[in-house]
NUFITI-779939 format. One record per atom (N, C-alpha, C, O): x, y, z; residue in one letter; atom name; residue number from 1. Coordinates in Angstrom, 1 decimal, padded with zeros to 4 digits. Example, Ala and Ser with C-alpha at 12.3 -4.5 7.8 and 13.67 -1.06 7.14 Angstrom:
<rs>
<r east="013.2" north="-005.7" up="007.8" resn="a" name="N" resi="1"/>
<r east="012.3" north="-004.5" up="007.8" resn="a" name="CA" resi="1"/>
<r east="013.2" north="-003.3" up="007.8" resn="a" name="C" resi="1"/>
<r east="014.2" north="-003.3" up="008.5" resn="a" name="O" resi="1"/>
<r east="012.8" north="-002.2" up="007.1" resn="s" name="N" resi="2"/>
<r east="013.7" north="-001.1" up="007.1" resn="s" name="CA" resi="2"/>
<r east="012.9" north="000.0" up="007.9" resn="s" name="C" resi="2"/>
<r east="013.4" north="001.1" up="008.0" resn="s" name="O" resi="2"/>
</rs>
This chain:
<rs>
<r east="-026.2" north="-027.5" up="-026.6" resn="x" name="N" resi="1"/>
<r east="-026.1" north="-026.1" up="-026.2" resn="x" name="CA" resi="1"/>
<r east="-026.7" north="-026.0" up="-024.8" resn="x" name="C" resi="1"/>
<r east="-027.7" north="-026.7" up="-024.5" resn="x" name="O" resi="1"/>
<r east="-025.9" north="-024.9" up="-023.9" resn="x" name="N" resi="2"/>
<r east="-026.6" north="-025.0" up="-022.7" resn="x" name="CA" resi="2"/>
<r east="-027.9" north="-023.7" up="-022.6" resn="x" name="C" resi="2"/>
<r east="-027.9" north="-022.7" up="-023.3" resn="x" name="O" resi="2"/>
<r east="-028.6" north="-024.2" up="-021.8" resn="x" name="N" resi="3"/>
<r east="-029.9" north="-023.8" up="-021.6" resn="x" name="CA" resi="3"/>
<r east="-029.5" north="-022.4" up="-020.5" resn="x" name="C" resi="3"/>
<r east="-028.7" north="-022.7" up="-019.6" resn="x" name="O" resi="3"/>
<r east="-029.9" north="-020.8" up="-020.6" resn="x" name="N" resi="4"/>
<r east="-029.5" north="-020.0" up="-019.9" resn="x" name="CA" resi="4"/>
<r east="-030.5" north="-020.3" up="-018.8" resn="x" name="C" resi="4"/>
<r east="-031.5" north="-021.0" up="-019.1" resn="x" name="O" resi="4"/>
<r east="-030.2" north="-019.8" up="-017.1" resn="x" name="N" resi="5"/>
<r east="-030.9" north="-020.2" up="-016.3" resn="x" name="CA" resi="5"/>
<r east="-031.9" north="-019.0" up="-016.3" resn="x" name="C" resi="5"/>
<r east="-031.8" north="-017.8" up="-016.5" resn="x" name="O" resi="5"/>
<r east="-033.2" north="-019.7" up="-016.0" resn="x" name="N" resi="6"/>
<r east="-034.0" north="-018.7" up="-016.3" resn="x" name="CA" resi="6"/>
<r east="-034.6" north="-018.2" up="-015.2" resn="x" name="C" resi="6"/>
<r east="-034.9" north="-019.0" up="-014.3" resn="x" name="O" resi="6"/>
<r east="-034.8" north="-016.5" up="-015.1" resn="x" name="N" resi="7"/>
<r east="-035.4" north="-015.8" up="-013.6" resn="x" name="CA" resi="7"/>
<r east="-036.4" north="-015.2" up="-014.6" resn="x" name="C" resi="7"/>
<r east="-036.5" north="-014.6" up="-015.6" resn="x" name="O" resi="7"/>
<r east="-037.7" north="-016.2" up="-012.7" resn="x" name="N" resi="8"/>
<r east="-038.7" north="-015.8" up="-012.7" resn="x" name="CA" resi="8"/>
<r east="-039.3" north="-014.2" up="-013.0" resn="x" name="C" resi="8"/>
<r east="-038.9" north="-013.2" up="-012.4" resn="x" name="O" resi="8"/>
<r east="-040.4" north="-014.3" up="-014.3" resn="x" name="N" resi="9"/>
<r east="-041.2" north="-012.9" up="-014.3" resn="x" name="CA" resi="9"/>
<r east="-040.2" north="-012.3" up="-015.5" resn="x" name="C" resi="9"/>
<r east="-040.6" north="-011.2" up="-015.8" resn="x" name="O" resi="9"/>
<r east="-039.3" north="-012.7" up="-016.3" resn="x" name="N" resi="10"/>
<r east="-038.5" north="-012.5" up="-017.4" resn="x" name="CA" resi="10"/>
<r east="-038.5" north="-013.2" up="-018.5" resn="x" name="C" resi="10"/>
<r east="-038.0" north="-014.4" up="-018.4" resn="x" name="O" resi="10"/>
<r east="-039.1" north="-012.7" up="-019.8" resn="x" name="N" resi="11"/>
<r east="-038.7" north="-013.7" up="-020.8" resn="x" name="CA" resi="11"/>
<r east="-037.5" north="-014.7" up="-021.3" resn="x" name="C" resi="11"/>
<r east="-036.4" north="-014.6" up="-020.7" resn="x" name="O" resi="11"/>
<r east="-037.6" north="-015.4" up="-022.0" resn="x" name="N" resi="12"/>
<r east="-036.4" north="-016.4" up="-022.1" resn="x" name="CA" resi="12"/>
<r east="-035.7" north="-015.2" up="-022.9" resn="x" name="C" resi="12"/>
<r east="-036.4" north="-014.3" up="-023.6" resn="x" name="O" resi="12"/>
<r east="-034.2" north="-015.1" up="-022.8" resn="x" name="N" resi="13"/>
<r east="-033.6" north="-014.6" up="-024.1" resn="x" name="CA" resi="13"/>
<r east="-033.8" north="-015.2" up="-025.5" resn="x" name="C" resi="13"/>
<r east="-033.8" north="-016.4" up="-025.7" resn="x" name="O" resi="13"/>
<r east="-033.8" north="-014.1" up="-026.5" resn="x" name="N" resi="14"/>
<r east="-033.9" north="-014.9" up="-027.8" resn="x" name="CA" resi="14"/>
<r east="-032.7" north="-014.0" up="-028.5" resn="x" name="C" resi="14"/>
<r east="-032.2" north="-012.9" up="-028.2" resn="x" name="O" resi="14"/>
<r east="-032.4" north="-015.0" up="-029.5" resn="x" name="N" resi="15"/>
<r east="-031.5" north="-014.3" up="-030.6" resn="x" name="CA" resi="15"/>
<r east="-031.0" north="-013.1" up="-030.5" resn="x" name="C" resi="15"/>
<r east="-029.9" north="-012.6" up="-030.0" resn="x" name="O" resi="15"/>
<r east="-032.4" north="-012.4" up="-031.1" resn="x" name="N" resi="16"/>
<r east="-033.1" north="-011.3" up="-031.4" resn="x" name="CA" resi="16"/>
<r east="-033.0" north="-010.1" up="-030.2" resn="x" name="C" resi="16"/>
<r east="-033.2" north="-008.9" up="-030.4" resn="x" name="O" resi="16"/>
<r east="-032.7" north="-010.5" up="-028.9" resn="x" name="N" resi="17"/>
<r east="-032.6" north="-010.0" up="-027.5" resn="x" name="CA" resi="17"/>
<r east="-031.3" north="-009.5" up="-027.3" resn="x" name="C" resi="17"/>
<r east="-030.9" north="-008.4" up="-026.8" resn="x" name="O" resi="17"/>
<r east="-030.6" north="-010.8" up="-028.0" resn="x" name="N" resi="18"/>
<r east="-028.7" north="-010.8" up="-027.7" resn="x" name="CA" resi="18"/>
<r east="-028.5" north="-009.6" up="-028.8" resn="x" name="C" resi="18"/>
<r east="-028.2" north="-008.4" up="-028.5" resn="x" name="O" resi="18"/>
<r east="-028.7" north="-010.0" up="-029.8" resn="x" name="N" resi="19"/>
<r east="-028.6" north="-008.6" up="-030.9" resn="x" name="CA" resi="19"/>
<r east="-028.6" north="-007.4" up="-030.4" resn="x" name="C" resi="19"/>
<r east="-027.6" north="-006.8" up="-030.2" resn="x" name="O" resi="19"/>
<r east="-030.0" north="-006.9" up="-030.0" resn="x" name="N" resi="20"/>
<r east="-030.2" north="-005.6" up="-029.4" resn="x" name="CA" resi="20"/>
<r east="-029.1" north="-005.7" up="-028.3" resn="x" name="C" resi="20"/>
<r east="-028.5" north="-004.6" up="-028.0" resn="x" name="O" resi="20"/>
<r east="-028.9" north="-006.5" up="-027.6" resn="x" name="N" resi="21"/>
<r east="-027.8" north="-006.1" up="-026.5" resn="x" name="CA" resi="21"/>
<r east="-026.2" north="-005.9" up="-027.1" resn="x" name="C" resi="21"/>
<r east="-025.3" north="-005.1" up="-026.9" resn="x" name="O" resi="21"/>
<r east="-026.3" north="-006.7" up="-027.8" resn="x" name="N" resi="22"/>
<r east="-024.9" north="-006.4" up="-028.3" resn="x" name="CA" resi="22"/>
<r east="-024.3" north="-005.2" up="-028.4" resn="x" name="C" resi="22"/>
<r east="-023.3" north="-004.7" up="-027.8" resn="x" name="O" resi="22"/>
<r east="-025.4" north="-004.7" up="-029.6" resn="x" name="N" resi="23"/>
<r east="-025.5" north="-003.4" up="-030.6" resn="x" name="CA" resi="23"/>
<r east="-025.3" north="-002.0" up="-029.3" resn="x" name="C" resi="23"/>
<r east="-024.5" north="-001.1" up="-029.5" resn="x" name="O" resi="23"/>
<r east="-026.0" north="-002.2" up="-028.2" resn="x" name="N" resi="24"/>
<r east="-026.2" north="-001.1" up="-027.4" resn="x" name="CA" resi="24"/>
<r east="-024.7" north="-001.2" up="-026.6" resn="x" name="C" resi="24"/>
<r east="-024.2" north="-000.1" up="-026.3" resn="x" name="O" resi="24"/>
<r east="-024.1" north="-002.0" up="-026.2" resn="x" name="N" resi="25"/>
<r east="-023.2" north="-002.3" up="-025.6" resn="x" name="CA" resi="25"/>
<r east="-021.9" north="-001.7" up="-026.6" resn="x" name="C" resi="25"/>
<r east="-021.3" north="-000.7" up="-026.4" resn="x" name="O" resi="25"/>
<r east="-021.9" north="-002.4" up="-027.8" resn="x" name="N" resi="26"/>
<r east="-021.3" north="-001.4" up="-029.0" resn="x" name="CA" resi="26"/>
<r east="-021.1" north="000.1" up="-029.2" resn="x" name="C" resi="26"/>
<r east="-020.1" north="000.8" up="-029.3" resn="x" name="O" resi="26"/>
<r east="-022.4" north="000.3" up="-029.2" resn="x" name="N" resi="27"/>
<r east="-022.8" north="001.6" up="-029.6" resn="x" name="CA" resi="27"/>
<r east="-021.8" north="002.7" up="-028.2" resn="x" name="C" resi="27"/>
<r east="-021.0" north="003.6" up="-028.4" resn="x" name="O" resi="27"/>
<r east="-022.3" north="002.0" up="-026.9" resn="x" name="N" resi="28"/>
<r east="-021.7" north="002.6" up="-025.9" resn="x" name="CA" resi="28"/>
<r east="-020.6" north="002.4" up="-025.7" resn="x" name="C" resi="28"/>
<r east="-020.2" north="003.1" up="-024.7" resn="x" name="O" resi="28"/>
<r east="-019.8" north="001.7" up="-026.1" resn="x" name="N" resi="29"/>
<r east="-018.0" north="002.2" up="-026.2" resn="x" name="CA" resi="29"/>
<r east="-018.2" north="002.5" up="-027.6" resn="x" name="C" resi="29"/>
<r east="-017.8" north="001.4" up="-028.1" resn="x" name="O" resi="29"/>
<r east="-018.4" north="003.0" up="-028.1" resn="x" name="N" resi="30"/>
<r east="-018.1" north="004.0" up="-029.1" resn="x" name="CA" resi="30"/>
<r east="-018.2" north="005.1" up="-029.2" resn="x" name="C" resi="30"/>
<r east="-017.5" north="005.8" up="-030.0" resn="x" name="O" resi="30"/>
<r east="-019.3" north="005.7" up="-028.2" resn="x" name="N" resi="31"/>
<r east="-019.6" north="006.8" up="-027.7" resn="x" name="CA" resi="31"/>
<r east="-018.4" north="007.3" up="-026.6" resn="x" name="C" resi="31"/>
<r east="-018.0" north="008.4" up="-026.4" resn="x" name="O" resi="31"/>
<r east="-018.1" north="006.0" up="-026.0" resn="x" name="N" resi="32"/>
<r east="-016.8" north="006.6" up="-024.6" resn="x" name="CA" resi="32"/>
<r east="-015.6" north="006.8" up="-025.4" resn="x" name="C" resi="32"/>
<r east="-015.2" north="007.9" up="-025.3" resn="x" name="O" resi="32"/>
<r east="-015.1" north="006.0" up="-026.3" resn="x" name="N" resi="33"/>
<r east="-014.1" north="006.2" up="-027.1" resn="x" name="CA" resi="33"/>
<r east="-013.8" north="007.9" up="-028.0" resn="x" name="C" resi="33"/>
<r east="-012.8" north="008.6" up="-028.3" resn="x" name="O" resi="33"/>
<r east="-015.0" north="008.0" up="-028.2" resn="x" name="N" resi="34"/>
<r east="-015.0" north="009.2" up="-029.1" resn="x" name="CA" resi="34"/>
<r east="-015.0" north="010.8" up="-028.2" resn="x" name="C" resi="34"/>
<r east="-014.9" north="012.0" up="-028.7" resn="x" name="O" resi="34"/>
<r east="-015.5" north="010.3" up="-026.5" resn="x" name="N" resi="35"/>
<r east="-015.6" north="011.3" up="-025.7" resn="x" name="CA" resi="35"/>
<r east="-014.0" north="012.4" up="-025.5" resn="x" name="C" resi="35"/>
<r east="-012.9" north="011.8" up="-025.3" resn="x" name="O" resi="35"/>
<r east="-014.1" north="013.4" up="-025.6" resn="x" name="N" resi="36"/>
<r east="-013.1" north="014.1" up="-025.0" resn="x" name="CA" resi="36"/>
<r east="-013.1" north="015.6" up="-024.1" resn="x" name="C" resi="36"/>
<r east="-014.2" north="016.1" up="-024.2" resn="x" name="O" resi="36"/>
<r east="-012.4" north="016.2" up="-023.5" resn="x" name="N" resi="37"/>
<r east="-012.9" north="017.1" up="-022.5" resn="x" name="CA" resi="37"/>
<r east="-013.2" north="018.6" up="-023.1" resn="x" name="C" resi="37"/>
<r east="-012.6" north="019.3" up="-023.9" resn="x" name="O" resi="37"/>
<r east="-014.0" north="018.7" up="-022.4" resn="x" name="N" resi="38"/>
<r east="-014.3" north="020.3" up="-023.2" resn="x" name="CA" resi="38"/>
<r east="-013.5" north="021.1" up="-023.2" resn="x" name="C" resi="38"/>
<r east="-012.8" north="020.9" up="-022.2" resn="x" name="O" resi="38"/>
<r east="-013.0" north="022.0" up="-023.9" resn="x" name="N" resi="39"/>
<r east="-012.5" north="023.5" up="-023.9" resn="x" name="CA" resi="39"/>
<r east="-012.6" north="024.7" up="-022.9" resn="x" name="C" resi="39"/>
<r east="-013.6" north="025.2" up="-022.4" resn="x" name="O" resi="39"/>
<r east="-011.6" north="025.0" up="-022.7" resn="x" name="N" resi="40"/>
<r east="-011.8" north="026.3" up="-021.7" resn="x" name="CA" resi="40"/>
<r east="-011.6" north="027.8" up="-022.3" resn="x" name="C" resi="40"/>
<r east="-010.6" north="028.0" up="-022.9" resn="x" name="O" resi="40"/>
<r east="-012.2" north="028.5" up="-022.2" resn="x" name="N" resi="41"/>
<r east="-012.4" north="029.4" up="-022.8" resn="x" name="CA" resi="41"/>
<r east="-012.3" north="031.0" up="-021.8" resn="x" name="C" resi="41"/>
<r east="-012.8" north="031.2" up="-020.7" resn="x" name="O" resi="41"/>
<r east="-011.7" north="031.7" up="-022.6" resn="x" name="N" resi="42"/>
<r east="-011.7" north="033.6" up="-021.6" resn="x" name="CA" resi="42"/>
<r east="-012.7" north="034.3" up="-022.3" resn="x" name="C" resi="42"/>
<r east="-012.9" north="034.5" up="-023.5" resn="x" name="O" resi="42"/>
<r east="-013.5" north="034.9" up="-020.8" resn="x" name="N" resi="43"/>
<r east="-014.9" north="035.2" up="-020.6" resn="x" name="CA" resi="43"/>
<r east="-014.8" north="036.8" up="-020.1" resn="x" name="C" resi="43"/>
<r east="-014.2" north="037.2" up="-019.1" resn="x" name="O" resi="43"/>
<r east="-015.4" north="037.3" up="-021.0" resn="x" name="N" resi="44"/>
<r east="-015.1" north="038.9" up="-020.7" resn="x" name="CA" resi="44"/>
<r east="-016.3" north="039.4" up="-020.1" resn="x" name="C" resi="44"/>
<r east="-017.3" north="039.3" up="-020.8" resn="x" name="O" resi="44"/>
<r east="-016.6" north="040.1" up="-018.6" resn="x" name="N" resi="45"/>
<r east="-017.7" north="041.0" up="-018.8" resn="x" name="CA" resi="45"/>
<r east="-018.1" north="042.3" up="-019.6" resn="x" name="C" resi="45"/>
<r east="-017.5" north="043.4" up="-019.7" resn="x" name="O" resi="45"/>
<r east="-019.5" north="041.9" up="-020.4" resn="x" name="N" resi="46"/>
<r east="-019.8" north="043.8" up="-021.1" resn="x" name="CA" resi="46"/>
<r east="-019.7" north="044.6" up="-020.4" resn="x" name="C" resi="46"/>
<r east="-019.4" north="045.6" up="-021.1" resn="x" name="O" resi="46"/>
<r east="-019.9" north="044.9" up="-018.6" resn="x" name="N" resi="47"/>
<r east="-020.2" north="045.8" up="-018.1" resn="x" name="CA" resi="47"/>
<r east="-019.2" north="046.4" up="-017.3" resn="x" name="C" resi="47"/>
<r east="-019.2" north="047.6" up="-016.8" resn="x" name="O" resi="47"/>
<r east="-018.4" north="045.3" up="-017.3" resn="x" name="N" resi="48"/>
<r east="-017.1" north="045.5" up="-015.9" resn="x" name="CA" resi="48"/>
<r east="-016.0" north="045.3" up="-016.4" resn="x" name="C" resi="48"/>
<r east="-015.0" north="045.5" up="-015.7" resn="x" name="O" resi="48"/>
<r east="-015.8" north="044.7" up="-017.7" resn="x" name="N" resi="49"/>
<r east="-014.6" north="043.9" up="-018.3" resn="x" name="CA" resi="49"/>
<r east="-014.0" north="042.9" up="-017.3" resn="x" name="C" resi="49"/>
<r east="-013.2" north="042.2" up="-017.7" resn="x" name="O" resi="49"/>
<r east="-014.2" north="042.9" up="-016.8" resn="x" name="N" resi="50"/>
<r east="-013.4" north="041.6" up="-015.8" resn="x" name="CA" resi="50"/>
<r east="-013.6" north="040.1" up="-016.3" resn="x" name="C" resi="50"/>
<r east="-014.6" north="039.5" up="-016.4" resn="x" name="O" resi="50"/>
<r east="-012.4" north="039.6" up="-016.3" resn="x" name="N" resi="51"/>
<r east="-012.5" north="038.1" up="-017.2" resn="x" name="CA" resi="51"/>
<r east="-012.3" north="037.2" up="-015.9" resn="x" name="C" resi="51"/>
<r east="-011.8" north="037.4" up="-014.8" resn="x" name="O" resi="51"/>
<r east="-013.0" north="036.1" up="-016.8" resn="x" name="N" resi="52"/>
<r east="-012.6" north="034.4" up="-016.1" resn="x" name="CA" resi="52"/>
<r east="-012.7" north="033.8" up="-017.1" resn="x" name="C" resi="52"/>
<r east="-013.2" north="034.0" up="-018.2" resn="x" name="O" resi="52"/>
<r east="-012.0" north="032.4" up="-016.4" resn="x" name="N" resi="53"/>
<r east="-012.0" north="031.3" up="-017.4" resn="x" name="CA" resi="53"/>
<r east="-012.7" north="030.0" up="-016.9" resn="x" name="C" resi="53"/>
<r east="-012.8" north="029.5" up="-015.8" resn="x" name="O" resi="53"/>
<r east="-013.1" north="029.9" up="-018.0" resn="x" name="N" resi="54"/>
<r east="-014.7" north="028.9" up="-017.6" resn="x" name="CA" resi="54"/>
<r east="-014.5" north="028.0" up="-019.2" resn="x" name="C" resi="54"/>
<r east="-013.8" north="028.3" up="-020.1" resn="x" name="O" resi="54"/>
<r east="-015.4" north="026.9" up="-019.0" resn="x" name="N" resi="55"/>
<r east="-015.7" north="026.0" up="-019.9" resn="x" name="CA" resi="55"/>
<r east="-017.0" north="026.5" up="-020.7" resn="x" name="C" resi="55"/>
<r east="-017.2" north="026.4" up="-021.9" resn="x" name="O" resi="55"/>
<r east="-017.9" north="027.3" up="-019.7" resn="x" name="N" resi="56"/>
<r east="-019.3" north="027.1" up="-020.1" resn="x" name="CA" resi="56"/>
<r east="-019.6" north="029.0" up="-020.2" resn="x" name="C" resi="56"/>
<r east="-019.2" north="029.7" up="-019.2" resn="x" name="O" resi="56"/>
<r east="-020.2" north="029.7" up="-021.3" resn="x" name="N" resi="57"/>
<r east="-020.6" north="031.3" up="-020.4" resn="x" name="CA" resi="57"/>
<r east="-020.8" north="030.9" up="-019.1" resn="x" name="C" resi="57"/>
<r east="-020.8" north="029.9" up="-018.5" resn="x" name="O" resi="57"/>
<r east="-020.9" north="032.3" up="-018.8" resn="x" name="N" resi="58"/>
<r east="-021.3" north="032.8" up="-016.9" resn="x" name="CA" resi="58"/>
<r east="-022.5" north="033.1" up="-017.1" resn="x" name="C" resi="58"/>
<r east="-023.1" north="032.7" up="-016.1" resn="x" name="O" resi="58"/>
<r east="-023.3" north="033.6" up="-017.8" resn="x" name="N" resi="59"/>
<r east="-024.3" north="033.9" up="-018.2" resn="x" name="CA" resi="59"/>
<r east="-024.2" north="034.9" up="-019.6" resn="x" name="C" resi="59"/>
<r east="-023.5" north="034.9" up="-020.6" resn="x" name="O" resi="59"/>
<r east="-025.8" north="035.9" up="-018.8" resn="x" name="N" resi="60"/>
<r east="-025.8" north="036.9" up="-020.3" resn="x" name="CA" resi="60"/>
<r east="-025.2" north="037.8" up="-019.6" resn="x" name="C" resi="60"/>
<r east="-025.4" north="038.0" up="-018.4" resn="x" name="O" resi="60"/>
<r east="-024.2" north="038.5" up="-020.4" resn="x" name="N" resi="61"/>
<r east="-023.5" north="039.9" up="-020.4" resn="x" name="CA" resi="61"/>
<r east="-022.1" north="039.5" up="-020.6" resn="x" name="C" resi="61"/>
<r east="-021.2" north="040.3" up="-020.6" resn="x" name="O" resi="61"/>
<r east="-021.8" north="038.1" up="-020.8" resn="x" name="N" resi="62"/>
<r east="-020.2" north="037.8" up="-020.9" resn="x" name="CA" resi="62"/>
<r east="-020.1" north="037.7" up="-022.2" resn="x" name="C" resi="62"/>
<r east="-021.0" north="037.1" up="-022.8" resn="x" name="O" resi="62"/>
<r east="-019.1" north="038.3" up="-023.2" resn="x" name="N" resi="63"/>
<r east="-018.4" north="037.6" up="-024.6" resn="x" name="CA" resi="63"/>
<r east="-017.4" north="036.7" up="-024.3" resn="x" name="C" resi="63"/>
<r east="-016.7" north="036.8" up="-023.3" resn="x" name="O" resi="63"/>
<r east="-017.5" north="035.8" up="-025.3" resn="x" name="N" resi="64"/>
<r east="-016.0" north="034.9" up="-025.3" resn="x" name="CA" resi="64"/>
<r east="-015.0" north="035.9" up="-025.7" resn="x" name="C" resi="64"/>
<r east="-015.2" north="036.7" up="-026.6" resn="x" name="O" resi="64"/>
<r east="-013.6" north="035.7" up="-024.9" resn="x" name="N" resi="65"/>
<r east="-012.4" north="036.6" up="-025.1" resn="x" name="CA" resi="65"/>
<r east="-011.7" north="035.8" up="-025.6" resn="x" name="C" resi="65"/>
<r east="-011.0" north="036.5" up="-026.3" resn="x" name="O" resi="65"/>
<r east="-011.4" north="034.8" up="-025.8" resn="x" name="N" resi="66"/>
<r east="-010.1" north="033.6" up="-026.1" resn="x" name="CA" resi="66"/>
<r east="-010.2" north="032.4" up="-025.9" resn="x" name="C" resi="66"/>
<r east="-011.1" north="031.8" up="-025.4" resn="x" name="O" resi="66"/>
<r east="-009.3" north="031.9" up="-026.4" resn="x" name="N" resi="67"/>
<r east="-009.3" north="030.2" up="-026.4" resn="x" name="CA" resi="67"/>
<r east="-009.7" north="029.3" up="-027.9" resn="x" name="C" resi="67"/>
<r east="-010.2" north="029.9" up="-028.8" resn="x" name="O" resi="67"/>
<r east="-009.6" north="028.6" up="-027.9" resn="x" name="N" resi="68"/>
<r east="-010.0" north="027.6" up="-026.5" resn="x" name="CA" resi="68"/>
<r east="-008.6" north="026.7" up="-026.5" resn="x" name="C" resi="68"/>
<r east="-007.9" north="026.1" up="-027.3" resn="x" name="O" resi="68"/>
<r east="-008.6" north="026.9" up="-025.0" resn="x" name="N" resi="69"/>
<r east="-007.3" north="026.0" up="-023.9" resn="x" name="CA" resi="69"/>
<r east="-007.8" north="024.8" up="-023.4" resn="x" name="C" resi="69"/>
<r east="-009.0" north="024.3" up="-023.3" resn="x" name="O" resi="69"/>
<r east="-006.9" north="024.4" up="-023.1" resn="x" name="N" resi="70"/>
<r east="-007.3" north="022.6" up="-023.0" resn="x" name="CA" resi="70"/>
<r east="-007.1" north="022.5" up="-021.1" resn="x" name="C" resi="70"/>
<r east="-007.2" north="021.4" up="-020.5" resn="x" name="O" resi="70"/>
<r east="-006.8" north="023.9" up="-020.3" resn="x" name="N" resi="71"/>
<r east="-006.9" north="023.6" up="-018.9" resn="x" name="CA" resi="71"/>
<r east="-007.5" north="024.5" up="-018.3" resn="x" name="C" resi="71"/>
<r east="-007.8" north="025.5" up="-019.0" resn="x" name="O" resi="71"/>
<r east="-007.8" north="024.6" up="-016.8" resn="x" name="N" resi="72"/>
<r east="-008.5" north="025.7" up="-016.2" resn="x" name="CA" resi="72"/>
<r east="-007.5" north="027.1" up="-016.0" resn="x" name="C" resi="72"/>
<r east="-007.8" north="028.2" up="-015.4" resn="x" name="O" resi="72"/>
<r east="-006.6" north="026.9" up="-016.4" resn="x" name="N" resi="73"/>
<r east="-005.7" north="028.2" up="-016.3" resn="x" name="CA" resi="73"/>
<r east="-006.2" north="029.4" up="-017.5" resn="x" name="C" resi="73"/>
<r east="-006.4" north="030.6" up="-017.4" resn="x" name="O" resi="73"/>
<r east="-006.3" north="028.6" up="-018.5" resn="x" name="N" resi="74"/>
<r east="-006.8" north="029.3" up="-020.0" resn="x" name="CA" resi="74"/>
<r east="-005.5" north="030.0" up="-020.5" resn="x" name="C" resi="74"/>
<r east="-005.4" north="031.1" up="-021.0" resn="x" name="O" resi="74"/>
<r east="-004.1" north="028.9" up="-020.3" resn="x" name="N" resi="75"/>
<r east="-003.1" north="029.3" up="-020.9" resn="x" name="CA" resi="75"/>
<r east="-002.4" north="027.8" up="-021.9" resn="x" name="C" resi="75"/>
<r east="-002.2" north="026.6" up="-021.6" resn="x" name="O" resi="75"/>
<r east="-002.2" north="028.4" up="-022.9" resn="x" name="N" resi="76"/>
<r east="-001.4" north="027.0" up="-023.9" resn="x" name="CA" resi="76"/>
<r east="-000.6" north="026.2" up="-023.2" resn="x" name="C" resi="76"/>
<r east="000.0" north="025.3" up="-023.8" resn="x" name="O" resi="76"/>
</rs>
């Protein structure tokens, strides 16, 4: 078995090391795999009615009006 080269001021790898790396390496394309893009949504003002379309509220005084659309247009 070959011996990993080892850098100064780091422990040797053990087993037990490769494991936890694995696992996180795993874990994180599983998380990219399962990622998908947010929703866009029509955003009404309380005070002015005037809409936009946004992913996220504008703040406080907006209700959600519609959606959710899959582009920044906020049409099917």
């Amino acid at each position: 078995m070959k011996r990993l080269i080892r850098v100064r001021g780091l422990p040797e790898p053990t087993p037990n090391h490769l494991t936890h790396l694995l696992a996180a390496v795993f874990m994180t394309l599983s998380l990219a795999a399962q990622a998908a893009p947010a929703p866009w949504f029509w955003w009404e003002s309380k005070a002015t009615g005037q809409r936009t379309c946004s992913q996220t509220s504008p703040g406080e005084g907006w209700l959600r009006a519609g959606g959710p659309f899959n582009n920044s247009q906020c049409k099917s």
